[in-house]
N, C-alpha and C positions, 0 to 999 in steps of 0.2 A: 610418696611424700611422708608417711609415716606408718612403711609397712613392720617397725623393728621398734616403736616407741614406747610401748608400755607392757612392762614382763610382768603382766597377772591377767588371769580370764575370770569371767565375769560369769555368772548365770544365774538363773531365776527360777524358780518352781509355780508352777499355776496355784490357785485359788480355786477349790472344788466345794463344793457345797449343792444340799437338796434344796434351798432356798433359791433366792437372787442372790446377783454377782454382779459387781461395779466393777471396773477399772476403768485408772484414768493416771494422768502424770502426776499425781499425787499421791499420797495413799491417804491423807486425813480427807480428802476433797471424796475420795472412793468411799473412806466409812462416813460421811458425809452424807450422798448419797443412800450409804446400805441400810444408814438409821434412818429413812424415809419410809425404806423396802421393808423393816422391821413394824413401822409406826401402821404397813398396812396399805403402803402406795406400790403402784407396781411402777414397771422397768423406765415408763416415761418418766412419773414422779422423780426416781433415782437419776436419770442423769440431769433434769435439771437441776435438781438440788447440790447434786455433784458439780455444776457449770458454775454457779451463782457460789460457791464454796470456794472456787478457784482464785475468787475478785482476793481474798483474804490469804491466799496460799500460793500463787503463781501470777500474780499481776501485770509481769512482764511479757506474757503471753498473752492474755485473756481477760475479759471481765465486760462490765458493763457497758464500757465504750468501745466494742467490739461487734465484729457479725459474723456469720454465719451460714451453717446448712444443718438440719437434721433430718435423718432418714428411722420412721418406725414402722416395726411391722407392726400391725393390730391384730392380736389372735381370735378376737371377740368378731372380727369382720372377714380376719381369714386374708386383709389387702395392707400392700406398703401405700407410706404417705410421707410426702419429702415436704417442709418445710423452709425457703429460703428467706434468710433476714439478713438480708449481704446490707453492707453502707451503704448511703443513698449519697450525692453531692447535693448541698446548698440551692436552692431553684436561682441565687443569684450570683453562681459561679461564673467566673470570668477568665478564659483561659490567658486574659491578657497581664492577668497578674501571675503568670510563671513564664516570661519572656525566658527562649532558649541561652543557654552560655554554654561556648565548643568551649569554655576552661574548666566548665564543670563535667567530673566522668560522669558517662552513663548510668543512670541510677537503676537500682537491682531490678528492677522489674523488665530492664531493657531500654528504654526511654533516652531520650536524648537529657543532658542535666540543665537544669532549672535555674537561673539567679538565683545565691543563696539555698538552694536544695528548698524552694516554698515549699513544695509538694511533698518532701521527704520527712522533712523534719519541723516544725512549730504550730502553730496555731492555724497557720493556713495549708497544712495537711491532713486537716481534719475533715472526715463526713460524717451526716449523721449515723448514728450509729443504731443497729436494730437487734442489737441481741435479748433486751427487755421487752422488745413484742413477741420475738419468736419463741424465745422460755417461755414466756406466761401466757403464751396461747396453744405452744403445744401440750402446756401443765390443763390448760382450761378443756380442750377441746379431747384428751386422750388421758390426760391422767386421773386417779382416783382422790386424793388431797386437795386442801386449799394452799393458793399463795403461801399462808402466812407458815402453814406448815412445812412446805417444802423448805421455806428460805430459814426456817429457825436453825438450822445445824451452821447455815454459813453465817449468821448473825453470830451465835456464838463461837464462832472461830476470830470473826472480825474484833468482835470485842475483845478476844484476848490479843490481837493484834499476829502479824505477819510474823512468824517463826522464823530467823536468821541462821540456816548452816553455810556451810561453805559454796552448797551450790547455787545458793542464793546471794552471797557476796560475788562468788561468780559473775551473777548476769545482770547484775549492779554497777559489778564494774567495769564490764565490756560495753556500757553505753553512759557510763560515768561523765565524758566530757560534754555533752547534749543535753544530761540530767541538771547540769550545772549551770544550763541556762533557760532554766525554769524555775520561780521561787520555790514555788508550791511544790514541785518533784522532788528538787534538793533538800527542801525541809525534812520529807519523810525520808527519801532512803539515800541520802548521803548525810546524815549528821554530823556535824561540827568541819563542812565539806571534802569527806570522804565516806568509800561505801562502809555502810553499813555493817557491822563486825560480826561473827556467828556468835553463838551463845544468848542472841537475846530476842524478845519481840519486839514490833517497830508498831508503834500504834498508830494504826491510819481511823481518828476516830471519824473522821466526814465520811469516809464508808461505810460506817456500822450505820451511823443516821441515813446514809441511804438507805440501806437495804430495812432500816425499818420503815421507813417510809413507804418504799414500796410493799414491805407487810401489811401496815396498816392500810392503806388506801388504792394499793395497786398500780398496775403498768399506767394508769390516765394518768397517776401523777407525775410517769418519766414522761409522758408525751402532751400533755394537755395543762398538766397542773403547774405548782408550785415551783418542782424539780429542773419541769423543762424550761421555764421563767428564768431560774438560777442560772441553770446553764446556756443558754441564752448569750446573759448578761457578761458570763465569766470568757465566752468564746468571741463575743463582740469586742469585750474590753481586750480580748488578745489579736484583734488584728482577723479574726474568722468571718466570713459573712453567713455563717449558719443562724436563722433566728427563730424563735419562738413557731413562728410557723413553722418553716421545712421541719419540728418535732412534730407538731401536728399534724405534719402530711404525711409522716409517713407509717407501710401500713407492711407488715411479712405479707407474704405469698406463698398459698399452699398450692403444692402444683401435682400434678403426676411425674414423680422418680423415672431417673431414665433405666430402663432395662434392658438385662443380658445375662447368656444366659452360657454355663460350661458344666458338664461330665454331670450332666442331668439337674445340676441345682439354679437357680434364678437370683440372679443378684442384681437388686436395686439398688442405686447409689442417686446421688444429688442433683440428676437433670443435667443439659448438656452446660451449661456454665460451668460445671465443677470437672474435677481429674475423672469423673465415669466414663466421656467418652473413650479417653484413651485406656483407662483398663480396658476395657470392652473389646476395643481393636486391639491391645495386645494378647488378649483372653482367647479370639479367635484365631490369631498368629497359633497358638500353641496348641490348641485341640488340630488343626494343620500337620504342624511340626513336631510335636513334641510324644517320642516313644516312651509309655511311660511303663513300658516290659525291663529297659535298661535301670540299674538303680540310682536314685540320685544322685547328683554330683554337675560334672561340667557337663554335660550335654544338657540336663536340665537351664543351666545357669546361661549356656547358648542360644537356647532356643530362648529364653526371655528375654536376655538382652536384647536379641534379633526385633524380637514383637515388641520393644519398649520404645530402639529407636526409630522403629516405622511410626509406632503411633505419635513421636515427639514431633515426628516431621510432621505429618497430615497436622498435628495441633499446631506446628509455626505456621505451616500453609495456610490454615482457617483464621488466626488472630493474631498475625504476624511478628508474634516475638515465644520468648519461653518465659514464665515467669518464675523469679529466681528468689524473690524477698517474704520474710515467713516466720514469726515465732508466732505460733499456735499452740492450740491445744486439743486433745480428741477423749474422747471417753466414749465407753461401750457399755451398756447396761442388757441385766436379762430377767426375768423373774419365775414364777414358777405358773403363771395364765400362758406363758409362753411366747407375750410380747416381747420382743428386742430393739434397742435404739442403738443406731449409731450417729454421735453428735460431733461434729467439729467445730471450735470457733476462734475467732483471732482478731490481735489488735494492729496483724500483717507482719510489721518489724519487730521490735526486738523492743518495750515498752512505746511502741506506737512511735506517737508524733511527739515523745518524751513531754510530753503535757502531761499535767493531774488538773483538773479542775478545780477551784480553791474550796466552792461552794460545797461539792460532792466527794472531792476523794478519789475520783475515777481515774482512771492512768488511760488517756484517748489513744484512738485509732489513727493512722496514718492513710487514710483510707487514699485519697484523692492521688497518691503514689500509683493506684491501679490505674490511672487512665494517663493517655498519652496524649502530652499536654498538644501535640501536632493535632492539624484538623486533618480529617478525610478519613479516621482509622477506626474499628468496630469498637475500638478501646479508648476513643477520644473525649475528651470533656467535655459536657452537657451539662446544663442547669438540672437536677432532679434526677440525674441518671443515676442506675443502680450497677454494682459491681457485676460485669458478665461474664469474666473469666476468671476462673479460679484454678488453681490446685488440691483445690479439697478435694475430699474422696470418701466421704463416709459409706459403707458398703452392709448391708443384712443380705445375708444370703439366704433361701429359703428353698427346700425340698419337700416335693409332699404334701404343702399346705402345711408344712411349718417350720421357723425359722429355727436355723442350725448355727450359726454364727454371726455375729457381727464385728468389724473390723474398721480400723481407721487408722491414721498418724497425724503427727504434724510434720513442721521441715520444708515448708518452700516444694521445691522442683522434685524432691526425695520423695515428697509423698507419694506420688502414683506409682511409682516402680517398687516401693515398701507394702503397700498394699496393694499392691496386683500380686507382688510374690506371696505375699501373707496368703489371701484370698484364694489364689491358683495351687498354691500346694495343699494347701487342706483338702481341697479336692482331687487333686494330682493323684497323692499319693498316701491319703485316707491317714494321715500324720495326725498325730493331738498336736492340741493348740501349744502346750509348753515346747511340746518339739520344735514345733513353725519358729516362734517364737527364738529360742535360741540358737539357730541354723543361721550361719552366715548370710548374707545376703551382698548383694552386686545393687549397682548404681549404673543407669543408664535411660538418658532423656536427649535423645539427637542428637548429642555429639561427637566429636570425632574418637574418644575415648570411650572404654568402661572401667569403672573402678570396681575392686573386687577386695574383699575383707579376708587377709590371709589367713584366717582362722578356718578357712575353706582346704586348706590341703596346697600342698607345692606341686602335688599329681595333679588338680584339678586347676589351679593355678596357671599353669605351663600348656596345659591344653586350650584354655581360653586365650594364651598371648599368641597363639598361633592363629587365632581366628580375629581377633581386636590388638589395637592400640591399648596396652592391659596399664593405669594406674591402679596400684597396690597399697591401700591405705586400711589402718585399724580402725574399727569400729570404736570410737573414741566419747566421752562425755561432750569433751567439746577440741573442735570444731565438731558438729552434728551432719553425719556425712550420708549416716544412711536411715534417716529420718528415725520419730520417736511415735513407737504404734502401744494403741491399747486397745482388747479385743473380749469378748467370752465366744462361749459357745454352750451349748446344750447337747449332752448326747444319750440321744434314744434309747440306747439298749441299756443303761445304769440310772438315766432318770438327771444325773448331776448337772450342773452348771459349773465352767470353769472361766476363769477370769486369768489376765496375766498382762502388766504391762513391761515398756522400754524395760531391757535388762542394762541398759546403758545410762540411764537416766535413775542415779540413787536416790529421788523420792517416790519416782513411780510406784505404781501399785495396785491389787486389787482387794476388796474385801468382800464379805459374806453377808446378809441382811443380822444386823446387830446394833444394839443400841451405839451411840455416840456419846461413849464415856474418855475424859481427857485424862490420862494417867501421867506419873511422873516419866515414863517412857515417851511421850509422846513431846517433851522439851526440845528446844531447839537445838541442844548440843546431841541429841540422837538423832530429829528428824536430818541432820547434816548426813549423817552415817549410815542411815536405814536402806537396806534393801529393797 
């Protein structure tokens, strides 16, 4: 499709430091974070500060009216702890308001399509949303800071408002026509109705007032108070039946991470709803298979394919579809107690359910897209139900009684094969993380093909189209083919923390525990250009 389309390579250098290490798809959102890790919070503190920094820097992806999984290790206790705040649906959801249409295609998640795409796209796309419980409880219950401290770096980002480069006209305008049938979305990021131009900030000020709000008086007021009141009234008046209550019923879940275990280290990921099961089964496809006396290349790239699309099948067999729709966002946090977090979270598509909320500023989730509007399916609609399948994959790996890495991505259906290879080659083949990181990587999730990123070799190339149906495509900005990861890691024998994200995604980034000073480098006509 696009194995000959862009004549320049790309790459990236880790983030090393004695301190803590953030990364995340941002780089302001990562020193975001690091000024937390600086102010004297460890690794939890840092990625939420980093998550809640995101609302004002990658909206399109993530924020408030979004959900989730995070997985931390706790060094103080020596145990992982997985936190899920996936959306919840309405307790007066009615699947008879998404009557099937055969003229509507199949919407990405697999599903049969919807009159009008309800489910996909507007007001009645929306669940409630739980990422303001699971931040601020896993800030409460493991972090060292208060609220108001974590949330001041993304407070003042918000206030100076949304930074406009090119990649952010970007993804503006790949959902421009849906943005245009929201007032409140059009107002902010298509001004005078078009996207948004680079060079400038867009001020989303009902944001900033959130997030001080939640400063001041905390998550009761996204779920019990004022806030949830507002919002309420603004998803009512759009045709939503989420009300005041379903905000107050709803509640995170801290559960026991699901585990597994390769080449002696233990890696906890996000419980069987999320992508862990199927690393796991293709983790042990590979300690099986995989000689790791040969040196990298395509026998390695084999052997994971192989395990990626056994495990895609067993996961159709279990929840009878693959799920395909996905802008997220993931960040890795480390510090020097030797806590690690790996956090994912999302608004599913690509600005959600293209709603903003007028009251809040929030850009919602499309959540009710995850269930299948048909009855009889593990993924079907329920009043109150919570999301049970995911593609997340947030993973801390842990040796010895102490964590060595943590990894994630975003990307839909990319994530579990991006982070299985991530996660499996650090151990494979005892690689630093900048190496992982920059090494080509293959795409393979059950079906009849594997895509493979020519940056791999035409030797290693020509051996896998012997073995698969080979699609040959670059690892590109966009379309995002082999999903967008952000990782650290801690290594033993030097003491350092290294961080490193997407080398495809030009604002990614990681940073080092340092104050959150805004320089004139830090404008939107560079953050377009940044590394």
């Amino acid at each position: 499709m696009n194995r000959n389309l862009e004549q320049w390579r790309v790459s990236k250098a880790a983030r090393s430091s004695e301190r803590g290490v953030v990364a995340s798809q941002h780089h302001l959102a990562s020193r975001a974070g690091a000024a937390v890790l600086d102010k004297g919070g460890n690794a939890v503190d840092a990625a939420v500060a980093c998550a809640f920094a995101l609302n004002a820097l990658e909206p399109w992806m993530c924020g408030l009216g979004g959900s989730g999984y995070m997985v931390i290790w706790h060094a103080a206790t020596a145990r992982a702890y997985f936190v899920d705040f996936q959306g919840m649906l309405a307790k007066a959801t009615d699947s008879a308001d998404y009557p099937l249409d055969p003229n509507i295609p199949d919407s990405l998640m697999g599903f049969p399509g919807v009159v009008e795409n309800r489910n996909v796209t507007g007001y009645g796309s929306i669940a409630v949303p739980g990422a303001v419980a699971g931040l601020s409880s896993a800030a409460e219950r493991f972090g060292k800071l208060g609220l108001d401290s974590i949330l001041e770096p993304a407070i003042t980002l918000a206030r100076r408002g949304l930074p406009v480069g090119w990649f952010a006209t970007l993804n503006i305008a790949l959902e421009m026509g849906d943005l245009l049938k929201d007032p409140a979305a059009s107002d902010i990021y298509l001004p005078g109705g078009a996207p948004a131009q680079p060079e400038q900030f867009l001020r989303i000020d009902k944001m900033a007032e959130t997030l001080e709000a939640l400063s001041a008086e905390g998550p009761d007021v996204f779920y019990k108070g004022r806030l949830a009141e507002a919002m309420a009234r603004d998803l009512q008046a759009g045709g939503s039946r989420i009300t005041a209550e379903d905000f107050a019923a709803y509640r995170e879940e801290w559960r026991e991470p699901l585990v597994g275990t390769h080449r002696g280290a233990t890696l906890y990921t996000a419980g069987e709803t999320s992508g862990g099961l199927r690393l796991n089964e293709t983790l042990e496809y590979v300690t099986e298979h995989l000689d790791t006396s040969r040196p990298f290349g395509a026998h390695a790239y084999s052997v994971y394919a192989k395990g990626l699309n056994k495990a895609f099948m067993t996961h159709r067999a279990r929840v009878g579809k693959i799920q395909r729709a996905g802008s997220t966002s993931h960040m890795s946090a480390c510090d020097t107690e030797g806590n690690m977090v790996a956090l994912t979270y999302t608004l599913l598509n690509r600005f959600g359910a293209k709603v903003v909320l007028p009251s809040t500023g929030m850009v919602m989730n499309n959540a009710v897209s995850y269930f299948d509007p048909r009855p009889g399916f593990p993924t079907s609609m329920e009043g109150g139900k919570r999301i049970n399948s995911s593609n997340m994959c947030p993973t801390v790996a842990v040796r010895d009684g102490r964590a060595i890495f943590a990894v994630g991505a975003s990307g839909a259906n990319h994530i579990v094969p991006c982070t299985t290879q991530l996660a499996g080659w650090l151990l494979d083949y005892d690689m630093s993380l900048e190496e992982v990181f920059n090494l080509p990587r293959i795409d393979a999730s059950g079906v009849d093909r594997v895509r493979a990123d020519p940056a791999m070799g035409e030797a290693a190339l020509a051996e896998l189209a012997e073995e698969f149906e080979l699609e040959v495509a670059q690892r590109l900005v966009f379309p995002k083919l082999y999903s967008s990861p952000s990782g650290v890691l801690h290594d033993p024998e030097s003491g350092l923390n290294y961080g490193i994200s997407d080398i495809g995604n030009p604002s990614a980034g990681a940073a080092a525990a340092a104050p959150l000073v805004l320089e004139d480098d830090d404008s939107p006509g560079d953050v377009a250009v940044r590394a």
